[in-house]
LOKE-701773 format. One record per residue (C-alpha): residue number from 0; residue in three letters; x, y, z. Coordinates in Angstrom, 3 decimals, decimal comma. Each point is the difference from the previous one (the first is absolute). Layout:
# residues N
  tilo  bati        c1        c2        c3
   NUM   ALA         X         Y         Z
...
//
This chain:
# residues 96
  tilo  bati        c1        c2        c3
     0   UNK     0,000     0,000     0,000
     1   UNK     1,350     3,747    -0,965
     2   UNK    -0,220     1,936     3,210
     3   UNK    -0,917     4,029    -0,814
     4   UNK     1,254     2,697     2,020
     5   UNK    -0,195     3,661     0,253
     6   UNK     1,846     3,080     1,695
     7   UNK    -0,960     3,401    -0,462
     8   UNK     2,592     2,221     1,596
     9   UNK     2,978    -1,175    -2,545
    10   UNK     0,374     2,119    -3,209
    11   UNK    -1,427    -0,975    -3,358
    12   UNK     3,066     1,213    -2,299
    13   UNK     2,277    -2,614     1,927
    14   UNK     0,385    -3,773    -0,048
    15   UNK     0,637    -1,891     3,127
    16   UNK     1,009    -3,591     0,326
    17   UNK    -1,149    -1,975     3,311
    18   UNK     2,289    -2,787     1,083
    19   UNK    -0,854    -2,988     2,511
    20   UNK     1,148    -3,739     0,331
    21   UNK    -1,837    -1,363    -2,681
    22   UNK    -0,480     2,053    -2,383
    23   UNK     1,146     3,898    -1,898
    24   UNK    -2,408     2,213    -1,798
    25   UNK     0,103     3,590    -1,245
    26   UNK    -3,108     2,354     1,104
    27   UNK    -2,322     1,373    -2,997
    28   UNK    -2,548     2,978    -0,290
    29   UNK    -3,117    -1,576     0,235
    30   UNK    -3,585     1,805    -0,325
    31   UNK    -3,210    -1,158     2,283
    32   UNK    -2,802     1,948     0,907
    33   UNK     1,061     2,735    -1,164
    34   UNK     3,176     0,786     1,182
    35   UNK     3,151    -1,004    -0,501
    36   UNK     2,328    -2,203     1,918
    37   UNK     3,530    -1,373    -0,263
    38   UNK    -0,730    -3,815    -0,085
    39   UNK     1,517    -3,544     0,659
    40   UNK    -0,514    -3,332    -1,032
    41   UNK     1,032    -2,750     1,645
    42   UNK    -0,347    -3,516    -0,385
    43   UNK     0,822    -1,792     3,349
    44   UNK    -1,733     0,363     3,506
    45   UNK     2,540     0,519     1,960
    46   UNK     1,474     2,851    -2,226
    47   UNK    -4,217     1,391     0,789
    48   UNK     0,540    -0,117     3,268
    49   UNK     3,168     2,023     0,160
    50   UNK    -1,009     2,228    -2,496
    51   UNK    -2,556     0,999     2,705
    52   UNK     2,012    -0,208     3,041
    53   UNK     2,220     2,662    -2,173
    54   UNK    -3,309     2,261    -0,665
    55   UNK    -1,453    -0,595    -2,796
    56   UNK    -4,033    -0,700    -0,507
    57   UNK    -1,254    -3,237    -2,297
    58   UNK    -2,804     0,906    -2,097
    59   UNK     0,071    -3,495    -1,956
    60   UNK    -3,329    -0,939     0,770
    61   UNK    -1,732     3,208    -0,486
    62   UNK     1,876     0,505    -3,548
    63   UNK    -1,296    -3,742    -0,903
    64   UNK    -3,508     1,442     0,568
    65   UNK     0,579     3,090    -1,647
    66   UNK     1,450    -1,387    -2,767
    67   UNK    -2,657    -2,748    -0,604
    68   UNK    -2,396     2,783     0,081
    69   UNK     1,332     1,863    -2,613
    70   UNK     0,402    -2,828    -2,259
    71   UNK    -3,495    -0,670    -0,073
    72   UNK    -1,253     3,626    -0,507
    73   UNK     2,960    -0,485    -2,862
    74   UNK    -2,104    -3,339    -1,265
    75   UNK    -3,191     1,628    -0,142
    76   UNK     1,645     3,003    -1,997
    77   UNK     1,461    -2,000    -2,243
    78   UNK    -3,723    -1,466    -1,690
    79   UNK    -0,750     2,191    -2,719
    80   UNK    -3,398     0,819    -1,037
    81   UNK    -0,507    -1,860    -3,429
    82   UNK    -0,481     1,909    -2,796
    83   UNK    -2,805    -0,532    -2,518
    84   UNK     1,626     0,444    -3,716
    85   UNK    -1,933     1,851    -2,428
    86   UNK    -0,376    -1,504    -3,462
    87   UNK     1,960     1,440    -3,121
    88   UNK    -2,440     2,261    -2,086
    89   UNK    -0,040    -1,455    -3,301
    90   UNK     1,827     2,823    -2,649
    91   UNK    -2,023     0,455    -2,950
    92   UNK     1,893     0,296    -2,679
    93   UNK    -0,875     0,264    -3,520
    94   UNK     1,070    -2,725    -2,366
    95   UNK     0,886     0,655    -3,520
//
C-alpha cells in the first residue's frame, strides 16, 4: 500500500528528500482541497509511522476518497449526448 502524506509549513519551490530505515523518497508539491502542500509517498509502514513521529499529516485515505469521487463525476462527463445526423439534401443538378 502507498502511504500519502502532507506538510504545509515547507516551501513549494524546494524539494526535500525524507530518509528512514527502510526506505528514501524525495517530497513533491501536491494539490488537495484546494491548497497546496509539499507531499510524500511512501511505501512501507514503518517509514508512515516515522514520517509522523517527524510531523508530517497522512491524508491517504481522504485523497483515495477524493480521488474516487472525481473520477466518477469524470465518468459521467465523459458520455456524450448522441447526435442525430441530418440527411444530405439531394443537389439538383441539371443533366445535359
Amino acid at each position: 500500500m502507498e502511504y500519502l502524506l502532507v506538510r504545509s509549513d515547507r516551501d513549494l519551490s524546494l524539494t526535500y528528500e525524507f530518509i528512514s530505515y527502510e526506505e528514501r523518497a524525495k517530497t513533491h508539491t501536491l494539490e488537495f482541497k484546494g491548497r497546496a502542500y509539499c507531499g510524500l509517498k511512501l511505501k512501507t509502514e514503518s517509514a508512515r509511522n516515522y514520517a509522523i513521529m517527524v510531523g508530517w499529516s497522512d491524508i491517504t485515505e481522504e485523497y483515495n476518497k477524493a480521488q474516487v469521487e472525481e473520477s466518477k463525476e469524470k465518468e459521467i462527463e465523459k458520455k456524450p449526448k448522441k447526435t442525430v445526423r441530418k440527411p444530405r439534401k439531394k443537389t439538383t443538378t441539371k443533366k445535359k
